[in-house]
Each structure stands twice: as C-alpha cells, then as structure tokens.
N, C-alpha and C positions, 0 to 999 in steps of 0.2 A: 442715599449713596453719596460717598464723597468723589469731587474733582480730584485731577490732575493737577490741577492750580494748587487746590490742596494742599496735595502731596506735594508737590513741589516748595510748598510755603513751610510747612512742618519739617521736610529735609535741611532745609536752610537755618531754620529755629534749632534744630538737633545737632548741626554741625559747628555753628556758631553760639548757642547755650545763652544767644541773646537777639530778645528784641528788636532793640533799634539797628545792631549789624547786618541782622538777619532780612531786614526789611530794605535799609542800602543795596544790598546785595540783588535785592529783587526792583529794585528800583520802584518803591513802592512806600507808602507813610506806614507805620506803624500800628495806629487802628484798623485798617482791614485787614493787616495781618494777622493780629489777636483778634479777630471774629471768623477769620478761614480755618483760623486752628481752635477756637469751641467750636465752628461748625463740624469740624472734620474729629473732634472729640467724641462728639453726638451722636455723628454717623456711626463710629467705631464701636461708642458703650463703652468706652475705658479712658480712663485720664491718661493722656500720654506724657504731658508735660507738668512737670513742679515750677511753681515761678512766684516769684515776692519779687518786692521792690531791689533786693540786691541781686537774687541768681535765679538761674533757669535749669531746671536739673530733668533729663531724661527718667520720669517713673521704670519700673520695670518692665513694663507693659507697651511703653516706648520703644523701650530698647528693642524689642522682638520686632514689633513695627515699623524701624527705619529701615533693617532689614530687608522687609516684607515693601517698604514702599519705595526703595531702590530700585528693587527688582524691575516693581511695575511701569516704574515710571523709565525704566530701561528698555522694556519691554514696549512703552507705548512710543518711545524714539525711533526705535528701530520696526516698528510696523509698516509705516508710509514705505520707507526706503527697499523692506525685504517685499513687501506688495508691486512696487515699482519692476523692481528685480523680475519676481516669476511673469508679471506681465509682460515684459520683456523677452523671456525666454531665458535669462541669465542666471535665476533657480528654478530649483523645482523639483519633478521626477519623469522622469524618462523610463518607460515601460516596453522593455522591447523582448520578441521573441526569436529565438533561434530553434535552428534545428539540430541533430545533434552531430550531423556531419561541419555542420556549419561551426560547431567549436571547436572541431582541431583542425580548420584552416583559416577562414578568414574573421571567424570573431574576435580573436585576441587585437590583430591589428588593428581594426573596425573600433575597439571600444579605444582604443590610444588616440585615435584621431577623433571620438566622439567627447573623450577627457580632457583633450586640447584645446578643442574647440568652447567644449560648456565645462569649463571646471568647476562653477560651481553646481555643478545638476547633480541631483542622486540617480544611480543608472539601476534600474528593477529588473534581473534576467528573468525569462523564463523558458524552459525548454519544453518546447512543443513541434510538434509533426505541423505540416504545412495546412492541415485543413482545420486544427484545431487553432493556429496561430489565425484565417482567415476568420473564426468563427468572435475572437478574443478580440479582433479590428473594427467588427462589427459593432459589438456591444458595448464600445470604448475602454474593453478590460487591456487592451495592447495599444500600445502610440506607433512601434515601429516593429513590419516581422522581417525578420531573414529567413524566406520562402522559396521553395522552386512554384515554377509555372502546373498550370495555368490557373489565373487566378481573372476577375471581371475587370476590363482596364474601365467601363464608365464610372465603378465604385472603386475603384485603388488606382492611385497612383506609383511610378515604381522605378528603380533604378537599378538595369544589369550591373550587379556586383563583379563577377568573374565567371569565368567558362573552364572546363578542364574537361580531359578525355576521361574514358575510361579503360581500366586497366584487370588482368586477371590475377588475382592472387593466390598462389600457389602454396604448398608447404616446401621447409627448404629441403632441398634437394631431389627435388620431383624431376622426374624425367624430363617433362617441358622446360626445362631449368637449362638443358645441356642441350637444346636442339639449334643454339645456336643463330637465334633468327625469329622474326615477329613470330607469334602464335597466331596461325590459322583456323579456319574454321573445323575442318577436318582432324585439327590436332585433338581438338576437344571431345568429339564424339563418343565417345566411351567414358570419357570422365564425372564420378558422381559431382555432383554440381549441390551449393549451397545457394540457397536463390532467396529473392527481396520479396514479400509477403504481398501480395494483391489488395489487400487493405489497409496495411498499415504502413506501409512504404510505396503506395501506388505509384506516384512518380518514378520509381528506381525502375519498381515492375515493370512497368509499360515500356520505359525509355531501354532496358534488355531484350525485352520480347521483341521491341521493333527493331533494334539494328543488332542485336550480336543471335548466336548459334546455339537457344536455349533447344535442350531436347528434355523435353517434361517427362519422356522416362526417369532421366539419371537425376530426377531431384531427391536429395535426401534429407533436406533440411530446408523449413521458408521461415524468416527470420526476419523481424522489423527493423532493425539497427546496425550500421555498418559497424561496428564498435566486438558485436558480438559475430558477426560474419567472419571476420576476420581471428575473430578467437578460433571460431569452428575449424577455420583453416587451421592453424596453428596446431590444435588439435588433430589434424591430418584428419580431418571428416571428409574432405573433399575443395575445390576449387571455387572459387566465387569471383564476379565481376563488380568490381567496387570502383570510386572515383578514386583518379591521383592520387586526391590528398589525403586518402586515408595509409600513404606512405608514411605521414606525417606522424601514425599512430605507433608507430617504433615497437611495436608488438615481434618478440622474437620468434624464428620458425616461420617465417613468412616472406615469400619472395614476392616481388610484382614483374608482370612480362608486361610488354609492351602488346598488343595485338593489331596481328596485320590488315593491311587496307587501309582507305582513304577514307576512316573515321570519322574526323574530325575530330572537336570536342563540343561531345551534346549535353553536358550538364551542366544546367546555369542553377545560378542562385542568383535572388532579387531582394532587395531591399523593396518592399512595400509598405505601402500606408494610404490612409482615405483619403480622399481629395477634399474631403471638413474637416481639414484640419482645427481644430480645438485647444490642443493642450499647446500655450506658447515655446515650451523648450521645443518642443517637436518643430515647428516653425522657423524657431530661429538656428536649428540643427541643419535643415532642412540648404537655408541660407549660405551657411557657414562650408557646407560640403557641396556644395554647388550643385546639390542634387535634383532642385527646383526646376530646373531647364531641362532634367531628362525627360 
C-alpha cells in the first residue's frame, strides 16, 4: 500500500514534469524522491511516469492517477479538521423528532434558531407521536424530541417549549359563532363532537376528558391527528377541541371560539432529550440555546 508521502511526492513530480524542482519543492534531495515514486509505481502496478535524462512525461495511466491522488490527499487534509468539527459539535447530524401539532407552530422557528446556531449540522426530521419519539431516545435512533408530557425526568432531560390554551373549532357559521361570548359548557351539550383517539393521541385525550365538557354520547369521530380534526370540521362533521395553534393551519370553513372559564393554558410542549448525552452537536445545541440550565 502506498503513503501519503507518496502521493504527495508523485503530485509534485506530475505538476512540475521534473526531478530535481519537484524535489526543492518538497524540500527534500532527489534520490528518495525517485525511490517514493518506484515505490508508489509498485504499489500501484502501472508505470505512472516516463522519465530520460531530458523529460518527465505523465504515462496515461498517470494522468488518471493524479486525479485520483488529489482527491485523496484532499481528503486526508481535511479529515483531522472535519473530525475536530463533529467532535466539537460544529458538524454532524442532529436527529430530532417532532409531533405533528408541533410543525405548524413552533417547529419552523425552533429549526431557525437550531440553523443559527449549528450551521454547519445536517438536521434529520422525523415525525412521530410522543411515545414513539420517547421510544427513538431510548435506542439512540433520536438526539432531540418535541414531546408533550409525561415522560421519566430521571431518564430525559427537558425544556418547557411553550404553553397555549385550548380552543373549540367550529364550522363557519355555526350558531356558536353568533352567540356573542366565550363558549360555555352548556353551550356544547348537544353538539356532535370530533374527539382525539385514546391511543394514539393520548395526551390530547386525557388532557379533554380532564378539564373540558366531553359527553361520549355525541362522539362521532376519534381521530389521531389535529391536521385531520380540523378538516372533519371543515367538513361540518361536527365540533372539536384543538390547541391555539392549530389556527395557524389556515384551513377554510373553520372558526375558533375562545371557551369560557379560567382555563388556563394546559398544553405544553417540551423539548426533551437523555441526560447521556452522546452525539456532540446535541451537546453543543444544547449550550448554544441555553437549554442546559433548564
């Protein structure tokens, strides 16, 4: 197998077509440059160079090969430096999961400030439900999820993203539309209801059942995805209780009320991740968004 050195010796012979320039050049005598380059002949199995007492002429066989030993020796410059980098945290890939409510509100901005920060990282999305995203952190197939609660805080670490209310979305021009004033619990009672899946939206579920006016008569639809909830609306199927931000989904045919009472707003989303941390960009993400201290 031939060096670097090699390579480097035969580049310098190929681009100067002489000997003894080629050997100044490397700061080096001339005899072990002509034994670098039959070694690196030998290695190869092909004459690379033509050479008499007057000239030095690149074979054809050369010519493909300086090519080829540009490349490498390009390639083994820039090793140290790109290895420095991802150790660092300043490449790499960054493997994060989201949920799908979580893309049309605060992912967009989230990945602006993650670009900012790590410009050179490759960012890997993947969209998943929160227990699939817990399961993907586990196995180190995920570096960072955008999850709701509750998740193990002695195995993840995590940062409150954002909080937002929740709201009923109606179709446009639906009676509740004109009544002039937060929507009551009362209001709702007779309305077919489009409701969030016990499995596959557990979070949404639970977090309805416990503070708003579900009446499991008027369900007429259980639907994992706020995306398609809100279509159903739209559709006039009936009524659903969806986060804020899924105002943000600009879907036509679709009103949002505010609802009455002292709420709050119960829907969080967290940034989590394991407390072994492993992959450096995650680290030095981690640093850069000050999220370390939460």
């Amino acid at each position: 197998m031939f060096t670097f050195d090699q390579l480097a010796g035969f580049i310098a012979v190929a681009e100067e077509l002489h000997f003894g320039r080629a050997a100044e050049r490397l700061n080096m005598t001339q005899p072990p440059l002509s034994r670098q380059i039959q070694k690196l002949e030998k290695s190869v199995g092909a004459e690379l160079l033509e050479r008499d007492n007057r000239r030095v002429q690149l074979t054809h066989a050369g010519q493909a090969f300086l090519e080829e030993a540009r490349r490498l020796l390009a390639l083994a410059e820039r090793a140290p430096a790109t290895a420095r980098r991802i150790a660092s945290g300043r490449s790499g890939v960054l493997r994060i999961g989201f949920t799908a409510a979580s893309g049309f509100s605060i992912l967009g901005p989230l990945l602006e400030e993650i670009s900012a920060a790590l410009p050179d990282v490759d960012i890997d999305l993947q969209e998943l439900v929160t227990g699939e995203q817990i399961q993907a952190l586990l196995t180190g197939e995920l570096d960072l999820g955008l999850a709701r609660p509750p998740f193990d805080g002695e195995i993840f670490d995590s940062r409150l993203l954002y909080r937002e209310a929740m709201v009923v979305a109606v179709p446009a021009g639906h009676p509740l539309t004109r009544l002039g004033r937060d929507v009551e619990n009362e209001d709702l009672r007779d309305e077919p209801l489009i409701m969030h899946s016990p499995l596959q939206a557990r979070y949404f579920y639970d977090l309805v059942v416990r503070t708003l006016p579900v009446q499991h008569g008027n369900v007429v639809h259980t639907v994992s995805q706020i995306l398609t909830m809100v279509s159903l609306v739209a559709a006039r199927r009936g009524v659903a209780f969806v986060p804020r931000s899924a105002t943000a989904l600009g879907i036509d045919g679709v009103e949002y009320l505010q609802l009455g009472g002292d709420r709050g707003e119960p829907v969080e989303l967290h940034a989590i991740w394991s407390r072994k941390v492993e992959n450096p960009a995650l680290g030095r993400l981690l640093r850069e968004l000050d999220f370390a201290r939460a």
